[in-house]
N, C-alpha and C positions, 0 to 999 in steps of 0.2 A: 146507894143502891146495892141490895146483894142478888149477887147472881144465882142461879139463873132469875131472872124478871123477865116477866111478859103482860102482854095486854090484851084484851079483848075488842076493845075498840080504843081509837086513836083519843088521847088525853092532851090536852094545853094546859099550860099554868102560865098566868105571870107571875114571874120572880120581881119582876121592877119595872114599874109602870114609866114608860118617859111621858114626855111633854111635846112631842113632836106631832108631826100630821100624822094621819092615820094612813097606813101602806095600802093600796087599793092591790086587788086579787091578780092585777098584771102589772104591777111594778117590776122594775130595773130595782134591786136591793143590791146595797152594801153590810155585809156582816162578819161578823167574826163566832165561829161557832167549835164545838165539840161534841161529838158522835161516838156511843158508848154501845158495842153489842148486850142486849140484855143476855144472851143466853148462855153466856161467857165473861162479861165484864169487862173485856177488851178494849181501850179505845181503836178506834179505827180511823178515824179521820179528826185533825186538829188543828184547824187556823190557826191557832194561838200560836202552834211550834214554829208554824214555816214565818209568821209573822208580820201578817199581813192579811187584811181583809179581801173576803171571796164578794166576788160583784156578778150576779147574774139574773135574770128574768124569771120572776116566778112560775113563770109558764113554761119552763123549762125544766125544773124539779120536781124529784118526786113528792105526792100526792098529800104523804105528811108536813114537810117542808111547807109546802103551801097554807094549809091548816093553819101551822103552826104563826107565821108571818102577818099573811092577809088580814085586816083589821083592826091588828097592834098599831100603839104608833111607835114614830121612830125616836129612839135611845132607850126602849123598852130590853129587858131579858125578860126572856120565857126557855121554858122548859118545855121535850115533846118526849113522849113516847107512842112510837107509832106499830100500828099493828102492821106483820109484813106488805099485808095488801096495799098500806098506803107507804110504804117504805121499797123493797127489793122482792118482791114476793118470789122470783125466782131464782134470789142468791144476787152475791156481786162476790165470784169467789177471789177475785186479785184484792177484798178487803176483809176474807176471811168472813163475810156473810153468809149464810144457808138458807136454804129455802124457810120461811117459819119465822126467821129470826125476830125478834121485837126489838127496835133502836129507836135510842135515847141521844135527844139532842139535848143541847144549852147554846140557846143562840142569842145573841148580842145584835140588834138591829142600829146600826151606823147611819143610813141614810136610806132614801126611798124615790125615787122618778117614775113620774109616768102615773 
């Protein structure tokens, strides 16, 4: 990706389809993920580093995240880039995000309940 990148509206890709069930829109998710500011190329957030999978309820995250997850199945990698609205649209400034900003995930779906 070069920076600045932005999007108009929220994008999916699968990068690699698993074989698993399919994540239902209020799963309990296990995954390991990386979060890239488009408008700077920063990462900002990276499971990978601290090493260890993030486990939480997709009715808990933001709007892209959800997108992103819901309906995949599980051992899947997808790709997101989210328009701010479905991401921070008012900033998350302790992660160096701005109002506008478009981010880009790569998330790793490990497991799914519920």
């Amino acid at each position: 990706m070069t920076a600045p990148f932005s999007v108009t509206q929220t994008q999916v890709q699968t990068l690699h389809a698993g074989d698993g069930p399919v994540v239902p829109g209020t799963a309990k998710v296990s995954v390991c993920y990386m979060g890239v500011n488009g408008r700077d190329g920063s990462v900002f957030d990276n499971s990978y580093e601290r090493g260890a999978p993030e486990q939480f309820p997709l009715t808990g995250v933001v709007t892209g995240f959800q997108k992103a997850i819901a309906g995949q199945k599980v051992g899947s990698t997808v790709a997101v880039a989210m328009t701010s609205a479905d991401g921070y649209a008012d900033g998350q400034p302790a992660a160096g995000i701005e109002p506008g900003d478009t981010l880009i995930f790569a998330i790793k779906i490990l497991d799914a309940a519920g």
